[in-house]
C-alpha positions as CSV (number, residue, x, y, z in Angstrom):
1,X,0.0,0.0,0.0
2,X,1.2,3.4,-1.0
3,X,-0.2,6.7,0.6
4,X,-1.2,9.2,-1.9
5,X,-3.9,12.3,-2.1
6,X,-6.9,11.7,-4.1
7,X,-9.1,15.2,-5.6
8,X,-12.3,14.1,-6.9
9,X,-12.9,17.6,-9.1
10,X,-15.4,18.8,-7.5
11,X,-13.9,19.8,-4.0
12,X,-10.9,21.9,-3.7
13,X,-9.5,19.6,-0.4
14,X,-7.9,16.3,-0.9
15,X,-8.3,13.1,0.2
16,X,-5.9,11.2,2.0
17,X,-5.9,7.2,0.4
18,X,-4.0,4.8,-0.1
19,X,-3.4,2.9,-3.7
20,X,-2.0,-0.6,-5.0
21,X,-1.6,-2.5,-8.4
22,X,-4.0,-4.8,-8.4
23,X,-6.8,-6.7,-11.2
24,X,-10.3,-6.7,-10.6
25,X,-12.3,-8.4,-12.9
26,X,-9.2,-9.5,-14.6
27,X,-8.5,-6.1,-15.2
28,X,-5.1,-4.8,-13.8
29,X,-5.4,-1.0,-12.6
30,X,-4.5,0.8,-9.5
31,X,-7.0,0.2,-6.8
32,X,-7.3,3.5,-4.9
33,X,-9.0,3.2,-1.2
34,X,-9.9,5.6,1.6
35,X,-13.0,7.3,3.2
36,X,-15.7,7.0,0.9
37,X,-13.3,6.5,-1.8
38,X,-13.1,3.1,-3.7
39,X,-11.9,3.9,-7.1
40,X,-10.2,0.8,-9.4
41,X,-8.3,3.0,-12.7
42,X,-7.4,0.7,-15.5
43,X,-3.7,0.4,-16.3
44,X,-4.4,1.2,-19.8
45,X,-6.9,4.3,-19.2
46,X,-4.2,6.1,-16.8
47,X,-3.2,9.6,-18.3
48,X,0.1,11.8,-16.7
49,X,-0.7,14.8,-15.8
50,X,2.8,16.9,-16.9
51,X,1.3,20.4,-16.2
52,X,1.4,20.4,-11.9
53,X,4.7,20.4,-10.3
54,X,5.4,17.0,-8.3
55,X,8.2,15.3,-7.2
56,X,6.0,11.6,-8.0
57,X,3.4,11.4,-10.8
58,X,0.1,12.8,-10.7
59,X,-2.8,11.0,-12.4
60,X,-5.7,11.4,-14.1
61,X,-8.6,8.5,-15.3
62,X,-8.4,9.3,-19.1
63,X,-7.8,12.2,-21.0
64,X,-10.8,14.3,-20.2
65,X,-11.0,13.0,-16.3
66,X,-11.3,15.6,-13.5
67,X,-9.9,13.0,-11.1
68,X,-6.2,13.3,-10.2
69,X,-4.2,11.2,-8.1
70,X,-1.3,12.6,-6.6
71,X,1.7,10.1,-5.8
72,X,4.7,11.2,-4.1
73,X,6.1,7.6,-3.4
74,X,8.9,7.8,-6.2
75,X,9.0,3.5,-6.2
76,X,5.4,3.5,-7.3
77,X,5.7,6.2,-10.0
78,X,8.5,4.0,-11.8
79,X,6.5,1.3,-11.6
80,X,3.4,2.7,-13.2
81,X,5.9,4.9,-15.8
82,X,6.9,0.9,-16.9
83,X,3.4,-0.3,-17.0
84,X,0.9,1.9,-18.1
85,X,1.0,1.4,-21.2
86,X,-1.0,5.3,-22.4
87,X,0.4,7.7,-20.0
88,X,1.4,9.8,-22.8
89,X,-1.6,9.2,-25.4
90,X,-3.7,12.0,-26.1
91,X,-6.6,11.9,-28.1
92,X,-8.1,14.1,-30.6
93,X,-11.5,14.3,-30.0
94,X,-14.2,14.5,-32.3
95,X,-14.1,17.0,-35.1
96,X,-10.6,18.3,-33.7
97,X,-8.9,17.4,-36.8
98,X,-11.5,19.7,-38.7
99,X,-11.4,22.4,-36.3
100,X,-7.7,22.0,-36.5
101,X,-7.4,22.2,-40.4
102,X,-9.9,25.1,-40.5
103,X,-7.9,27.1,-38.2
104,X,-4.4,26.1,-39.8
105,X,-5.8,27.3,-43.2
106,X,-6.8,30.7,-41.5
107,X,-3.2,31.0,-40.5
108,X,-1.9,30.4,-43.3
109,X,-4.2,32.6,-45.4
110,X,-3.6,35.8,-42.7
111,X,0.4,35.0,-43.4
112,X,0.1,35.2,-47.1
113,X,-2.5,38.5,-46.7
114,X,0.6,40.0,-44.6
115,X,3.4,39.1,-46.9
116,X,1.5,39.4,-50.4
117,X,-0.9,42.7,-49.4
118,X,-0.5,44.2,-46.3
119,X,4.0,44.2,-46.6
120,X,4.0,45.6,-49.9
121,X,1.8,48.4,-49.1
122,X,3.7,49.5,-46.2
123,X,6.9,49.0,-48.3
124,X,5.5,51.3,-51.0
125,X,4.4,54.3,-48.3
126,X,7.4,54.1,-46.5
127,X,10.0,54.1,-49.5
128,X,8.8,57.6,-49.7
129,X,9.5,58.6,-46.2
130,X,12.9,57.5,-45.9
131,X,15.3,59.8,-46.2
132,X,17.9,60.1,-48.7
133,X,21.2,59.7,-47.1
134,X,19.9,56.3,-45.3
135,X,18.3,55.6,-48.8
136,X,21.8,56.1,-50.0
137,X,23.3,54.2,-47.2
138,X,21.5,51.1,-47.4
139,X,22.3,50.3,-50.8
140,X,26.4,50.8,-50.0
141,X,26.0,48.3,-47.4
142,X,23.8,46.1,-49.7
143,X,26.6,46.5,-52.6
144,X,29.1,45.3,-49.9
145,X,27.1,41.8,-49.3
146,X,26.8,41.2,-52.8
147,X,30.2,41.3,-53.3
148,X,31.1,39.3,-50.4
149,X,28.5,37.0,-52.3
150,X,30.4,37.1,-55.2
151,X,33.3,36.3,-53.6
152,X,35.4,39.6,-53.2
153,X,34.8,43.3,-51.8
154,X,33.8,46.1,-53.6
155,X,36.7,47.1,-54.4
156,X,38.6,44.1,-55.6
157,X,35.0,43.4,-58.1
158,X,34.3,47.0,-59.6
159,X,36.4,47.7,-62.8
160,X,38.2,51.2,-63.2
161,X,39.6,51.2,-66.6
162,X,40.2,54.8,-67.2
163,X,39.0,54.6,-70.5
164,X,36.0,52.6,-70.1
165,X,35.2,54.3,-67.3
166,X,35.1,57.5,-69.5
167,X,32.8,55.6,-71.9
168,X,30.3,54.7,-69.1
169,X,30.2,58.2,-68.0
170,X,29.6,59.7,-71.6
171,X,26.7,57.0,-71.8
172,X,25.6,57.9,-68.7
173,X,25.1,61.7,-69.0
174,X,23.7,60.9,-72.3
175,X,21.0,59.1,-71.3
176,X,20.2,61.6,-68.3
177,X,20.3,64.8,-70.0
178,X,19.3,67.7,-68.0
179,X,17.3,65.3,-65.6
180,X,17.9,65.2,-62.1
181,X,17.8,62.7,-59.5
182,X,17.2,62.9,-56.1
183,X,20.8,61.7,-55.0
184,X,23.5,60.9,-57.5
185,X,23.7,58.3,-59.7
186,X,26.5,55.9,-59.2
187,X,27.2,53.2,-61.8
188,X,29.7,50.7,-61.6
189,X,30.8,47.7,-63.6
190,X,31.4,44.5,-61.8
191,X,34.2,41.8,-62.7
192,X,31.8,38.8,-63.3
193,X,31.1,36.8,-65.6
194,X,26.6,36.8,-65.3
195,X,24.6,38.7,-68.2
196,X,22.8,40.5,-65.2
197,X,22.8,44.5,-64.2
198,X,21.1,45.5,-60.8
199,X,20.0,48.4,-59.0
200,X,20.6,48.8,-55.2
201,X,18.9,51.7,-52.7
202,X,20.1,55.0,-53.4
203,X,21.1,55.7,-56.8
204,X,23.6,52.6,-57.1
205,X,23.3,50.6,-60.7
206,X,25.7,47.9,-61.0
207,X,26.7,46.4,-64.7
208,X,28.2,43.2,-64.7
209,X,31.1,42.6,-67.2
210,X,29.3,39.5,-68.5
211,X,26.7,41.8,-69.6
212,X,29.0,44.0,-71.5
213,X,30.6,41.0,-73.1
214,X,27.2,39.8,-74.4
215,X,26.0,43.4,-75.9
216,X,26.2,43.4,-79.3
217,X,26.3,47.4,-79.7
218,X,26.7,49.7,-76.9
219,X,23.1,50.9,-77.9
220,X,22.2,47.6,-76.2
221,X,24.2,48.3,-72.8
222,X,22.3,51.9,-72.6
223,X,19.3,50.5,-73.2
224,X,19.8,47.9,-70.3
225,X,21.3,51.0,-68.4
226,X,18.3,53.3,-69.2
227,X,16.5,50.1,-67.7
228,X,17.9,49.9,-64.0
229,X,17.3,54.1,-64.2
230,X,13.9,53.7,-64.4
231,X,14.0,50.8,-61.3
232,X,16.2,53.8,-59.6
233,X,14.0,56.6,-60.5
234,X,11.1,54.4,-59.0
235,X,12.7,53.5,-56.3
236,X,11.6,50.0,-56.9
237,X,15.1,48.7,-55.1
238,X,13.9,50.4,-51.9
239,X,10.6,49.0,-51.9
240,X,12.1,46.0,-52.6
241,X,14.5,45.8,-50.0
242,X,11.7,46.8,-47.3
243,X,9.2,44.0,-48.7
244,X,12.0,41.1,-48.8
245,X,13.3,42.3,-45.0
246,X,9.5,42.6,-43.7
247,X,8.8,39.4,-45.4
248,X,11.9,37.4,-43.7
249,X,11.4,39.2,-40.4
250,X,7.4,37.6,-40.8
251,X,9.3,34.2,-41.8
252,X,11.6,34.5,-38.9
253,X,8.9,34.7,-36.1
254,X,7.2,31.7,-37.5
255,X,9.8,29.5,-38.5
256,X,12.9,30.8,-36.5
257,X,16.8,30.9,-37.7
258,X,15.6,34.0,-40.2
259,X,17.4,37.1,-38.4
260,X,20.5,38.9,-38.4
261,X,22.6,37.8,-41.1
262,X,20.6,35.6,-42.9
263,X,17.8,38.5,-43.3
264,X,20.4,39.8,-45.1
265,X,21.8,37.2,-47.1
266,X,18.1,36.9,-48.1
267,X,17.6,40.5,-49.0
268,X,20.9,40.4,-51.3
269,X,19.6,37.9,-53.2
270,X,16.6,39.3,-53.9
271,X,17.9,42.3,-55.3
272,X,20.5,40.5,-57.3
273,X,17.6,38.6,-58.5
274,X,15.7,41.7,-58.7
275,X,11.9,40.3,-59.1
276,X,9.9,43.4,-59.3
277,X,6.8,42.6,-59.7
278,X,5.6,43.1,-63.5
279,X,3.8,45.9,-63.6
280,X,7.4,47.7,-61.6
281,X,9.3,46.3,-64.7
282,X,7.1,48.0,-67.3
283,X,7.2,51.6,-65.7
284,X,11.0,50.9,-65.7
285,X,11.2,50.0,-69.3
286,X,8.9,52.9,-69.9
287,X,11.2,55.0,-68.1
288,X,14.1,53.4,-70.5
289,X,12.3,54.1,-73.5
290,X,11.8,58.0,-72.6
291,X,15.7,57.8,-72.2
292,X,16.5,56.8,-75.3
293,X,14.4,58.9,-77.0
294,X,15.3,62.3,-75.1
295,X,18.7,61.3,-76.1
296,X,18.2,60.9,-79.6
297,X,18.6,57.2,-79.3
298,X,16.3,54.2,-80.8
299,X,15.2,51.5,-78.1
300,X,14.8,48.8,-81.0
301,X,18.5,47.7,-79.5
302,X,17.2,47.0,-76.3
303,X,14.2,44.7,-78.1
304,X,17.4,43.0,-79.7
305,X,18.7,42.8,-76.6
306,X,15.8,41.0,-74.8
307,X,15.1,38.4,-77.9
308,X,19.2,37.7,-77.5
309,X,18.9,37.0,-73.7
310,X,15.2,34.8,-74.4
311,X,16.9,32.8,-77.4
312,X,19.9,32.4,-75.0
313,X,18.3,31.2,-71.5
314,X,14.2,31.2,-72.4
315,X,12.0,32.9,-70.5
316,X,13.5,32.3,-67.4
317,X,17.2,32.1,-66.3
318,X,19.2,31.9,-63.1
319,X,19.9,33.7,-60.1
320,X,22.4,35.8,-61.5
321,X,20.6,36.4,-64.9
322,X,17.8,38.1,-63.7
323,X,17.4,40.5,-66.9
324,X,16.3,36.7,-68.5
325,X,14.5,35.5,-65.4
326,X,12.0,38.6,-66.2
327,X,9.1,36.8,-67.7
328,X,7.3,37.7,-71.3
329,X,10.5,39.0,-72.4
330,X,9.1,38.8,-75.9
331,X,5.8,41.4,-75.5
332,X,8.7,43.6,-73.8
333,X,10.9,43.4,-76.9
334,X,7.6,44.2,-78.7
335,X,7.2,47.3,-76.5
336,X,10.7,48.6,-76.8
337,X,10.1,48.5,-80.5
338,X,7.1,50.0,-80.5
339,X,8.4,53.3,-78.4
340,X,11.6,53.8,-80.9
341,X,11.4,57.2,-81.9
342,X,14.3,57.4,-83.9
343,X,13.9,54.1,-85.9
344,X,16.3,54.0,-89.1
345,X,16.7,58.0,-89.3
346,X,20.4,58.7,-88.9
347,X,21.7,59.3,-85.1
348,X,24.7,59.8,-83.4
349,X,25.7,57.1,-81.5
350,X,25.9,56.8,-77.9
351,X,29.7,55.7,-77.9
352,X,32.5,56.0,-80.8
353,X,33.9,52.3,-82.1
354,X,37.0,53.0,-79.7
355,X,34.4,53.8,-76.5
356,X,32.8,51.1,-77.1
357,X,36.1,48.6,-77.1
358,X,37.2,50.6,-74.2
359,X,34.1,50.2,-72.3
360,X,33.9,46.3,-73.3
361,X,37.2,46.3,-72.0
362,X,37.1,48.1,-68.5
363,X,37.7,44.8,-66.6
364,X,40.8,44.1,-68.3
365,X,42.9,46.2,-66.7
């Protein structure tokens, strides 16, 4: 016989009783026995209770019993840990699993209203209210992780070719004209090999030598360059860098292991990728197209451009390619075509024959 206290869940006080393993009716239980309590609990209906603080075992008669049994006698816990065989089974009642499902999908829909609606349209209100020099600021730290990415620093990546870098300011100022931005436009040419260009927060457009290397005509780079423009004059990097970090921080309290530096990591890649949504991509080609055309320049080169890169990687490339990973890059070729306003009328080109080799050959040096 072991003392224990028995509650019957209806009183607050306990009862003082004492319990044994025993069968009645061939069933073996725990007998429990004491002033006007005579209680036999099947072995195989015993629940633990895990939620009360005890240094024994404390019992309950199924999952839904009020009953507990309190045992501090640390023998006769062992010994019903090694023989009941259900102390840990819990059972889903009736219609749980449906309740369960219902609310699960309501979770899940609320995360995907956050991430899809509600994030976006904070990212769009607040990329206006940030101010420049932090606008400016995150994208110099963002160009740092992307090299690191790349495998080198900013430094050891960008190309300085004097003469190429003379040939990407002359296309440059060409294609801006008398407009001004609202911080200065910094372009740089990476050494890697990708067909990709990207813009970061704050006026910062990256080419990568790849890209240069695949151009046919330099009409081709400025039209790519007129391109990530538009994405700057949009500010489409900075909402996209506040909808990718709101969107992992979301991640992160659901599914853990999503802050600090992989927040990051996961923001880089998104704007190397650079998926802007598709209506983001046509105001930036629109913006391209009024470029080109204010600089005396036809966009049918950047049409070339996109059938080259379609014909090259279809409609959908790589993580580095993200000019082909664009989708419908033919009704954008169409488009570019369409807005040439200089078609086959004679123009001066954007670069001389010996710009253009010097700019294709920045990264040599």
């Amino acid at each position: 016989m072991t003392p224990a206290r028995f509650f019957d869940g209806v009183h607050a006080r306990s009862a003082a009783v004492v319990v044994s393993l025993a069968a009645r009716e061939e069933v073996k239980g725990l007998v429990i026995a004491g002033d006007d309590v005579d209680q036999h609990w099947p072995l195989s209906d015993l629940r633990e209770v895990r939620d009360q603080a005890a240094a024994g075992i404390v019992l309950s008669l199924g999952q839904d019993g009020a009953e507990r049994l309190l045992i501090d006698d640390l023998v006769m816990a062992a010994a019903l840990r090694a023989q009941a065989p259900n102390l840990d089974t819990r059972r889903i009642g009736r219609g749980m699993g449906r309740r369960l499902a219902v609310w699960g999908t309501g979770a899940v829909a609320s995360v995907l209203v956050i991430l899809l609606v509600i994030l976006p349209a904070m990212a769009d209100t607040l990329a206006t209210f940030i101010p420049r020099d932090r606008e400016v600021a995150i994208g110099r730290a963002s160009l740092n992780q992307i090299s690191r990415a790349l495998g080198g620093s900013r430094e050891s990546l960008t190309c300085n070719g004097a003469e190429g870098r003379a040939a990407l300011d002359k296309m440059t100022a060409r294609l801006l004209g008398d407009r001004t931005l609202d911080y200065d436009l910094d372009v740089q040419v990476f050494r890697h090999k990708a067909v990709n260009a990207f813009a970061v927060p704050g006026g910062h457009v990256v080419l990568f030598d790849g890209l240069l290397q695949a151009a046919g005509s330099p009409e081709e780079v400025a039209g790519v360059l007129g391109h990530e423009i538009g994405h700057v004059i949009n500010r489409d990097p900075t909402r996209l860098t506040l909808r990718s970090a709101g969107s992992v921080g979301i991640l992160g309290l659901l599914f853990g292991d999503f802050a600090g530096g992989a927040a990051v990591i996961v923001v880089t890649e998104r704007l190397m990728a650079a998926s802007y949504a598709q209506d983001a991509e046509r105001g930036a080609d629109r913006v391209a197209h009024d470029l080109l055309a204010q600089a005396g320049l036809p966009s049918q080169p950047l049409a070339l451009f996109f059938i080259k890169l379609r014909d090259r990687y279809g409609e959908r490339g790589g993580l580095l390619s993200h000019l082909a990973s664009h989708p419908d890059l033919g009704s954008r070729a169409d488009a570019a075509r369409a807005a040439d306003r200089v078609g086959d009328v004679p123009y001066v080109p954007v670069l001389s024959d010996r710009e253009w080799a010097a700019l294709k050959s920045i990264c040599a040096g």
